[in-house]
C-alpha positions as CSV (number, residue, x, y, z in Angstrom):
1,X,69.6,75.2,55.4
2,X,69.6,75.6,51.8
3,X,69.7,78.5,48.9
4,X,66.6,78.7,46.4
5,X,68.1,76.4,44.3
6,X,68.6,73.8,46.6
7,X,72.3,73.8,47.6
8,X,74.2,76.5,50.0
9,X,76.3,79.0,48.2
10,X,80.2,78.5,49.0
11,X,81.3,81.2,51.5
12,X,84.4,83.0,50.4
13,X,88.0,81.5,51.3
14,X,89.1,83.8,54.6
15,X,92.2,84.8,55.1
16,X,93.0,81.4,57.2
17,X,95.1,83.6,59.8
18,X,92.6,83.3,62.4
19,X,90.7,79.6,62.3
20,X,88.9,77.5,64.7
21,X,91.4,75.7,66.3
22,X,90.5,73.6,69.1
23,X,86.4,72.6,70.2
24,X,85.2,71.4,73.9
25,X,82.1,69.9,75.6
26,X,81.2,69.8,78.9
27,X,82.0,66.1,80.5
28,X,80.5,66.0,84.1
29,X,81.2,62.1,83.9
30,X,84.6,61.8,81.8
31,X,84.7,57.9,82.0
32,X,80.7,58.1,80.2
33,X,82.8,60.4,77.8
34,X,85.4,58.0,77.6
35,X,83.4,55.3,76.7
36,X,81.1,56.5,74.4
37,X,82.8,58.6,71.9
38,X,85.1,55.5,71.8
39,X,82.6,52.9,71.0
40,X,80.6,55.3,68.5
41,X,83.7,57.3,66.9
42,X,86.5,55.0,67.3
43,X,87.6,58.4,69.0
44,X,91.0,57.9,72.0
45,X,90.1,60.0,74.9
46,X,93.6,60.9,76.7
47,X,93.9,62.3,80.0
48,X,95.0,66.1,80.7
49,X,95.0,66.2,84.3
50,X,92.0,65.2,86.7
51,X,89.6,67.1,84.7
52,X,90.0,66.8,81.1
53,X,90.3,64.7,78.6
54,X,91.5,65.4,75.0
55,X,91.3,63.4,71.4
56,X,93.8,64.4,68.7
57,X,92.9,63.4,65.2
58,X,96.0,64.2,63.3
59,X,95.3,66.5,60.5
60,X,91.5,67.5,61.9
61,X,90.3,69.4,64.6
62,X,91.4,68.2,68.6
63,X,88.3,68.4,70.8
64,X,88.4,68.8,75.1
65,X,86.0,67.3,77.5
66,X,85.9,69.4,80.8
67,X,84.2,68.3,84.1
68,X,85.6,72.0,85.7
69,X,83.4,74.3,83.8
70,X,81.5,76.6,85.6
71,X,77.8,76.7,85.3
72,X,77.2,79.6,83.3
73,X,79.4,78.6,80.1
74,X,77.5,76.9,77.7
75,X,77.9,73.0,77.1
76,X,79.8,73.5,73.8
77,X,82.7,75.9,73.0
78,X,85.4,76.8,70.3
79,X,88.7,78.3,70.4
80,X,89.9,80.5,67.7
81,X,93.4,80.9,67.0
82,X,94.9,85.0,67.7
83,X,98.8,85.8,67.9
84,X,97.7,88.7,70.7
85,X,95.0,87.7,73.0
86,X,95.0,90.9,74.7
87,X,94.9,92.9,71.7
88,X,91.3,90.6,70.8
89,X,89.9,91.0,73.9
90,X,90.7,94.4,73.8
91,X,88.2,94.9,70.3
92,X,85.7,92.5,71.4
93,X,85.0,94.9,74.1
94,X,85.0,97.2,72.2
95,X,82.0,95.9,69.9
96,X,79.9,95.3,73.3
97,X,81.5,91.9,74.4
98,X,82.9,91.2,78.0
99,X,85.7,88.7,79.3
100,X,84.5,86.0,80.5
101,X,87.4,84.4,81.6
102,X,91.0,86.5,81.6
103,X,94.0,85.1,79.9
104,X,96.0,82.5,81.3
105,X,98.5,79.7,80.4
106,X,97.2,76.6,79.8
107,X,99.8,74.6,81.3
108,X,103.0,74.8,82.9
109,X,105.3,76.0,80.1
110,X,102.3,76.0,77.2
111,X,100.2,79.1,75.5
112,X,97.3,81.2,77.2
113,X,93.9,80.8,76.8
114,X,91.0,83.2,77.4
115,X,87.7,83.3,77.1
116,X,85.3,86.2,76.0
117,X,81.6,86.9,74.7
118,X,80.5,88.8,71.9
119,X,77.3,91.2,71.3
120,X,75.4,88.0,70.3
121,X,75.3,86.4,73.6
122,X,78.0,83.6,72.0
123,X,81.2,82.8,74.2
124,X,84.3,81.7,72.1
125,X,88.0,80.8,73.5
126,X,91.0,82.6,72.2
127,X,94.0,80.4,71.8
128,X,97.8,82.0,71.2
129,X,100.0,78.7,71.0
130,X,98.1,77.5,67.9
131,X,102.2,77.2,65.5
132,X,100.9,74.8,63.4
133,X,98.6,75.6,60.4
134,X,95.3,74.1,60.5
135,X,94.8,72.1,57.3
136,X,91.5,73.4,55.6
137,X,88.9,71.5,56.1
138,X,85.9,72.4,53.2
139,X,82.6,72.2,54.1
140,X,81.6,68.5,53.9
141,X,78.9,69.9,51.0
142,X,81.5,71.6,48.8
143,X,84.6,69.2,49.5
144,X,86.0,67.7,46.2
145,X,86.9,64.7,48.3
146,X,85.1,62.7,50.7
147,X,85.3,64.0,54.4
148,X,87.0,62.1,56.9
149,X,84.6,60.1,58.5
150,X,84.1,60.5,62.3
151,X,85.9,64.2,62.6
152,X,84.7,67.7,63.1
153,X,83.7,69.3,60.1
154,X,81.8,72.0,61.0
155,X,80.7,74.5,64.1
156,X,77.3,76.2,63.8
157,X,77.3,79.5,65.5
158,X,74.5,81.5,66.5
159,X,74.9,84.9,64.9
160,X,72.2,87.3,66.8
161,X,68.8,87.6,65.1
162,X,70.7,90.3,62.1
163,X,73.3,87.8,60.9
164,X,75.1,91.3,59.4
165,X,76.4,91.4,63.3
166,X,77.9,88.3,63.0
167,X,79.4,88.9,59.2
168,X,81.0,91.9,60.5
169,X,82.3,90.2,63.9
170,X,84.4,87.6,62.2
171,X,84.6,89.0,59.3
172,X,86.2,91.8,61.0
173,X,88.4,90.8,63.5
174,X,89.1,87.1,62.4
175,X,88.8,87.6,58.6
176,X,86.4,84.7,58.0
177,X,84.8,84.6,54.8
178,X,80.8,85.0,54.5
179,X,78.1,84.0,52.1
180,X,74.4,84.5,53.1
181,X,71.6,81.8,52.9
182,X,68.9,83.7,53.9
183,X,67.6,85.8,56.9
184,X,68.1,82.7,59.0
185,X,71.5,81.2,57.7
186,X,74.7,82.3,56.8
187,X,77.9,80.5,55.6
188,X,81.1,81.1,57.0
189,X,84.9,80.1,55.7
190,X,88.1,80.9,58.3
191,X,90.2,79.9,55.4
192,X,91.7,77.2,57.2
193,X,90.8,74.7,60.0
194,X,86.6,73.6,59.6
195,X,84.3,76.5,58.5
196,X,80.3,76.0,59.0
197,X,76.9,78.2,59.3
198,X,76.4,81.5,61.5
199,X,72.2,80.8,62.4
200,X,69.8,83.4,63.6
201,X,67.1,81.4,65.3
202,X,68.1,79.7,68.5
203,X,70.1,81.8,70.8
204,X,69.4,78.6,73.3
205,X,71.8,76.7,70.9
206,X,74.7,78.8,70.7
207,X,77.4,76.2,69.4
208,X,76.7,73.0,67.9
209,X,79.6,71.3,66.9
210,X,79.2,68.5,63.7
211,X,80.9,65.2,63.5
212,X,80.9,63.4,59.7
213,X,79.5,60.0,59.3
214,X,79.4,57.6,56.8
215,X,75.7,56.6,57.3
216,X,73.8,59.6,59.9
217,X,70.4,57.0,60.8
218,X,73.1,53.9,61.3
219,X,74.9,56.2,64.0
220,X,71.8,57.6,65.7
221,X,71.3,53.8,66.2
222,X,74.7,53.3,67.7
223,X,74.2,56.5,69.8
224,X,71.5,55.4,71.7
225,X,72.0,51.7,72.2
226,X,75.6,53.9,73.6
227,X,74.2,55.4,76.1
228,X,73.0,58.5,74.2
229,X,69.6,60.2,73.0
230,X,68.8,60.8,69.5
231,X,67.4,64.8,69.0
232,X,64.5,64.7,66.4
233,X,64.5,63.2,63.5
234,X,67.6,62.8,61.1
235,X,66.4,65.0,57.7
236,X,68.2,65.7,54.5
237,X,68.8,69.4,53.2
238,X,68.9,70.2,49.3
239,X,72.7,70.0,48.4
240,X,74.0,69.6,51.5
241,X,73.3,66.0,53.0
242,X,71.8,64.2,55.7
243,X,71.6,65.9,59.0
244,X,70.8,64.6,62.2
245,X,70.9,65.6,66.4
246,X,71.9,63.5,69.4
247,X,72.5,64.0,73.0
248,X,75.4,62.3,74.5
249,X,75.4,60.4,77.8
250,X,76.9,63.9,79.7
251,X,73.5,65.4,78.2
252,X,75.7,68.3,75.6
253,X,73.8,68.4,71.8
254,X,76.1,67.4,68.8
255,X,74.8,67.2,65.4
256,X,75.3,64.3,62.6
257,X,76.2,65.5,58.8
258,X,76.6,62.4,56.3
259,X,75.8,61.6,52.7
260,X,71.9,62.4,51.1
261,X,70.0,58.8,51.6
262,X,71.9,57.7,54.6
């Protein structure tokens, strides 16, 4: 996923009104969950009710793990953050999506949630209880400081087979920022929260989330003496770092990104 000169262009800030705010995972064992993101991550899974467990890493992105998911969603999914959800469903429509799931609260007392999916074939949750800003979280290959090691940093999106789709999708309803690598890639920037890469080859893989590690091969090795599979083999991209794929013990594909050489 690189540029001709061997590092990804930097996607334009966005407007950071409407970022990625929350990311889940299918769970159909949440104690496997439990117990594996803890012993690789270091993550705390907390319970939210008697199918759902959550991990808040202050200042990064939360993540769910749901055992209720129907069949037919896809095994990874991210919220975005809208003040209207209506109003979003309403132009999603529009551009030849559907509602999935209508909008309702969360919780007794907390914000709505909906789900929808866009012309690409990609679902995505809409979120209207997101007060706080999201810090921005560069893209671990541009960041002037190291990333936090074992959060989020970045959600891979399939984009349809013309990543122009996608470009004008977020672009404009969310306001994300674009840069294109290529026919096959395409950088994207929410302005705040984690930004990451719109693809246009694997509609099987709509979402793949990306945790940041310190050393990718010496947490594929952790992974699967965990519990979990390791995808492939861990590769490094020109200007961008070491990438690599794993399977956790609920069978839902995450990907690694870490440091060139490691």
């Amino acid at each position: 996923m690189s540029d001709a000169t061997g590092g990804a262009p930097q996607a334009p800030r966005g407007s950071g009104e409407h970022p990625i705010c929350w990311v889940e995972i299918r769970s159909t064992d949440l104690q496997k969950a439990h117990d594996f993101y803890g012993t690789v991550f270091g993550w705390e899974l907390s319970d939210f009710g008697d199918t759902f467990k959550v991990h808040y890493a202050p200042g990064h992105l939360g993540m769910g793990f749901s055992k209720g998911w129907r069949d037919e969603l896809p095994n990874s999914l991210f919220y975005i953050a809208v003040p209207d959800i209506d109003d979003v469903v309403a132009k999603v429509v529009a551009r030849g999506g559907e509602l999935v799931e209508p909008k309702q609260p969360i919780g007794p007392d907390m914000p709505n949630s909906a789900i929808v999916r866009n012309a690409q074939g990609v679902h995505l949750g809409l979120f209207d209880g997101a007060k706080s800003p999201q810090p921005y979280v560069p893209a671990p290959w541009t960041a002037p400081e190291p990333v936090e090691p074992n959060t989020v940093c970045s959600v891979e999106i399939h984009g349809g087979t013309d990543l122009s789709e996608a470009e004008n999708f977020y672009g404009g309803l969310f306001g994300w920022g674009t840069a294109s690598m290529g026919p096959q890639y395409m950088m994207y920037d929410p302005g705040a929260g984690v930004g990451g890469v719109f693809q246009g080859h694997t509609p099987q893989a709509p979402v793949m989330i990306y945790i940041y590690v310190t050393d990718v091969m010496a947490a594929l090795e952790k992974i699967v003496a965990s519990g979990g599979k390791q995808i492939g083999e861990a590769a490094a991209m020109p200007g961008m770092g070491m990438f690599g794929y794993f399977s956790d013990p609920n069978g839902v594909v995450l990907g690694l990104i870490g440091p060139a050489g490691n």
